[in-house]
Backbone as CSV, one residue per row, in Angstrom:
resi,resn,N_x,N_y,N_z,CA_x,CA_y,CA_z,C_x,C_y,C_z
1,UNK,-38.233,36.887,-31.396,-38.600,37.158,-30.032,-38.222,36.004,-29.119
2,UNK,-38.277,35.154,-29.602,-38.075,33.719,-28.797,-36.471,33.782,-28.547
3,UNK,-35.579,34.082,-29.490,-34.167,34.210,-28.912,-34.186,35.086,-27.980
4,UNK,-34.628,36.265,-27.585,-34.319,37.254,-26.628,-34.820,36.727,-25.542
5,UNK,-36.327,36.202,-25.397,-36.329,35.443,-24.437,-35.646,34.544,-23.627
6,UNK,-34.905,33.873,-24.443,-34.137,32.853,-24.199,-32.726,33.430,-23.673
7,UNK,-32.352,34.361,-23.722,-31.643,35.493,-23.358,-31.635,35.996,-21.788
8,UNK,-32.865,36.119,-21.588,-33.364,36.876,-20.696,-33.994,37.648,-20.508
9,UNK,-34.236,38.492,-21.936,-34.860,39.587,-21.681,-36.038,39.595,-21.892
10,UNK,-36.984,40.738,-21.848,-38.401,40.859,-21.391,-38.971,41.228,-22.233
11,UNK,-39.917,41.305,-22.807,-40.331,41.633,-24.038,-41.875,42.050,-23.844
12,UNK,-42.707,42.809,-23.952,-44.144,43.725,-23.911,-44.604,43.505,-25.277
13,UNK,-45.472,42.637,-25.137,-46.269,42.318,-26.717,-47.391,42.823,-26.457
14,UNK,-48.241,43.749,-27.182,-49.555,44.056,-26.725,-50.244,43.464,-28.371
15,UNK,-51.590,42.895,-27.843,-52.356,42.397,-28.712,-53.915,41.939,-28.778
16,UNK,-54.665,41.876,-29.476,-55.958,41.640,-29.280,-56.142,40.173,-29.679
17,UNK,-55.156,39.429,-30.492,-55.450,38.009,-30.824,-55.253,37.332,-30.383
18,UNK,-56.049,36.514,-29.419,-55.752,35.544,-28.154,-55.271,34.210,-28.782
19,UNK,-54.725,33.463,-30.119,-54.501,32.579,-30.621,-52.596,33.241,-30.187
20,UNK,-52.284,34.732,-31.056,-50.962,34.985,-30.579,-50.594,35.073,-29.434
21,UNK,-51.270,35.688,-28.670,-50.869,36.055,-27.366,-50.746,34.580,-26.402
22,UNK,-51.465,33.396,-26.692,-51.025,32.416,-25.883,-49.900,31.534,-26.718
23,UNK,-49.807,31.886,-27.518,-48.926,30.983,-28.368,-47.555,31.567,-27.684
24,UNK,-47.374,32.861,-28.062,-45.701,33.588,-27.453,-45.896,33.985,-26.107
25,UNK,-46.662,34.012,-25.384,-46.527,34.653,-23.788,-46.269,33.394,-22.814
26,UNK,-45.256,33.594,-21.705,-45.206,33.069,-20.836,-45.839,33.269,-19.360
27,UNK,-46.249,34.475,-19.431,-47.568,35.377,-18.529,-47.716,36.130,-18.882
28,UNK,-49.030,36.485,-18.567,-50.332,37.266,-19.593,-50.822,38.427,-18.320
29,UNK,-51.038,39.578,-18.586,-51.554,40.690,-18.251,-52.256,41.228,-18.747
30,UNK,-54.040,40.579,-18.267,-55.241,41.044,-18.891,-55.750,43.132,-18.725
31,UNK,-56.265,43.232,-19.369,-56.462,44.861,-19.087,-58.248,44.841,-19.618
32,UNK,-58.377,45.820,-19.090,-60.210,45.779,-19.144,-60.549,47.572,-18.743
33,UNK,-60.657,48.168,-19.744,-60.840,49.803,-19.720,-59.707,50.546,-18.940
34,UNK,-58.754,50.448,-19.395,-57.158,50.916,-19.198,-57.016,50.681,-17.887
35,UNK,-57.093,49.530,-17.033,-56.577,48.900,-15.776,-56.063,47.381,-15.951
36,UNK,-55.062,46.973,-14.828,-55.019,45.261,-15.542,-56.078,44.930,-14.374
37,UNK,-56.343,43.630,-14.489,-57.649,43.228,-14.202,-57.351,41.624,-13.979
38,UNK,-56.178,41.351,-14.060,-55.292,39.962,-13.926,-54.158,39.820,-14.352
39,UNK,-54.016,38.645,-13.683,-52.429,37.990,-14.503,-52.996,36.583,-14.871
40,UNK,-51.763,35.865,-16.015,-52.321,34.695,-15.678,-50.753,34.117,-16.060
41,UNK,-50.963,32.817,-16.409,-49.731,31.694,-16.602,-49.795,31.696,-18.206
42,UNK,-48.498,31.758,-18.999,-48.803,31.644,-20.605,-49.425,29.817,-20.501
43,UNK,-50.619,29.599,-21.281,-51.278,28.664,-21.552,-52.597,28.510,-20.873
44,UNK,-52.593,29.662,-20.159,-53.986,29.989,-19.589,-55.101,29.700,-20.773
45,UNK,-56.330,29.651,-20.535,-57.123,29.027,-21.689,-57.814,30.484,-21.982
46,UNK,-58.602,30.260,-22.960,-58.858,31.680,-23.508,-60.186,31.962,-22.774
47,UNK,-61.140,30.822,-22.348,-62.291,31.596,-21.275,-61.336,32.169,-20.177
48,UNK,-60.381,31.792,-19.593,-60.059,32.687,-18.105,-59.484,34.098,-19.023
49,UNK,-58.764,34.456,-19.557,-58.460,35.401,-20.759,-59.343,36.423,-20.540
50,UNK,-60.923,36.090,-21.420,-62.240,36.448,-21.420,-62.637,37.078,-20.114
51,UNK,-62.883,35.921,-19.487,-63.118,36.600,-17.393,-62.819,37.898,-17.697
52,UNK,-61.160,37.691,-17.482,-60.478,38.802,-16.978,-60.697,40.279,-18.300
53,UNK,-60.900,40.090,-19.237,-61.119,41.438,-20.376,-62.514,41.877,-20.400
54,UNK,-63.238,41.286,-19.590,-64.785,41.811,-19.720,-64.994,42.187,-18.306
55,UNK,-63.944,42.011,-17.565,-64.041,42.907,-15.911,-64.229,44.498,-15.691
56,UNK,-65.592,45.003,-16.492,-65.761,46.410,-15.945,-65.430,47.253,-14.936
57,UNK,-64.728,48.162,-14.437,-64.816,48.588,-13.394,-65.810,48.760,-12.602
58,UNK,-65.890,48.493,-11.091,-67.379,48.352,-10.261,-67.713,47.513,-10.415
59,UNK,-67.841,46.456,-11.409,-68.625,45.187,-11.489,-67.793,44.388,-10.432
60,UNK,-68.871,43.337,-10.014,-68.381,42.082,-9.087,-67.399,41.299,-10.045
61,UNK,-65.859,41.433,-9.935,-65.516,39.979,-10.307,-65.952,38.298,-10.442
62,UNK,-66.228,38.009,-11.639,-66.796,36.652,-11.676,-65.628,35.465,-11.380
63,UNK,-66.057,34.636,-10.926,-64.457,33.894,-10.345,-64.297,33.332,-11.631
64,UNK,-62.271,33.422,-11.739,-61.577,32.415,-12.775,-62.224,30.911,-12.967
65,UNK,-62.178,30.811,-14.074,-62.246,28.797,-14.306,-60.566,28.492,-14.386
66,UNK,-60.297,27.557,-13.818,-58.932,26.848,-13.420,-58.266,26.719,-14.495
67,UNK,-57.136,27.328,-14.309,-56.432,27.372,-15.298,-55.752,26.038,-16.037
68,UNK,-55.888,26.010,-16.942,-55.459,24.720,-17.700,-54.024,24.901,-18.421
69,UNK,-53.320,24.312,-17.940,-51.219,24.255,-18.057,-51.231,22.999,-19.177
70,UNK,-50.137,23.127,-20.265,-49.646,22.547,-20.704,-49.363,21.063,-19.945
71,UNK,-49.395,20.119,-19.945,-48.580,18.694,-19.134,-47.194,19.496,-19.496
């Protein structure tokens, strides 16, 4: 996957293991009862992750914790 990336092309990984999903994603598209419910930056930390997958519909959005980037 990492060569195609490197390529250019785009690649749709869907997954429930937040260890994979930040390891290979370069942005992340949270979903929370078949809507997305965010984006984030690949290296987003796994509480903002969380936020965004426990966003019920109707519920008040709880604000993000700041995303934490690689140096």
């Amino acid at each position: 996957m990492n060569d195609l990336a490197v390529q250019g092309k785009s690649i749709l990984m869907i997954s429930s293991e937040l260890p994979e999903v930040l390891r290979m994603s370069h942005r992340i598209l949270v979903m929370c009862e078949g809507r997305i419910t965010g984006e984030l930056p690949g290296g987003a930390s796994q509480e903002a992750i969380m936020t965004l997958a426990t966003q019920r519909q109707g519920a008040r959005p709880a604000p993000l914790p700041a995303a934490k980037l690689p140096a």
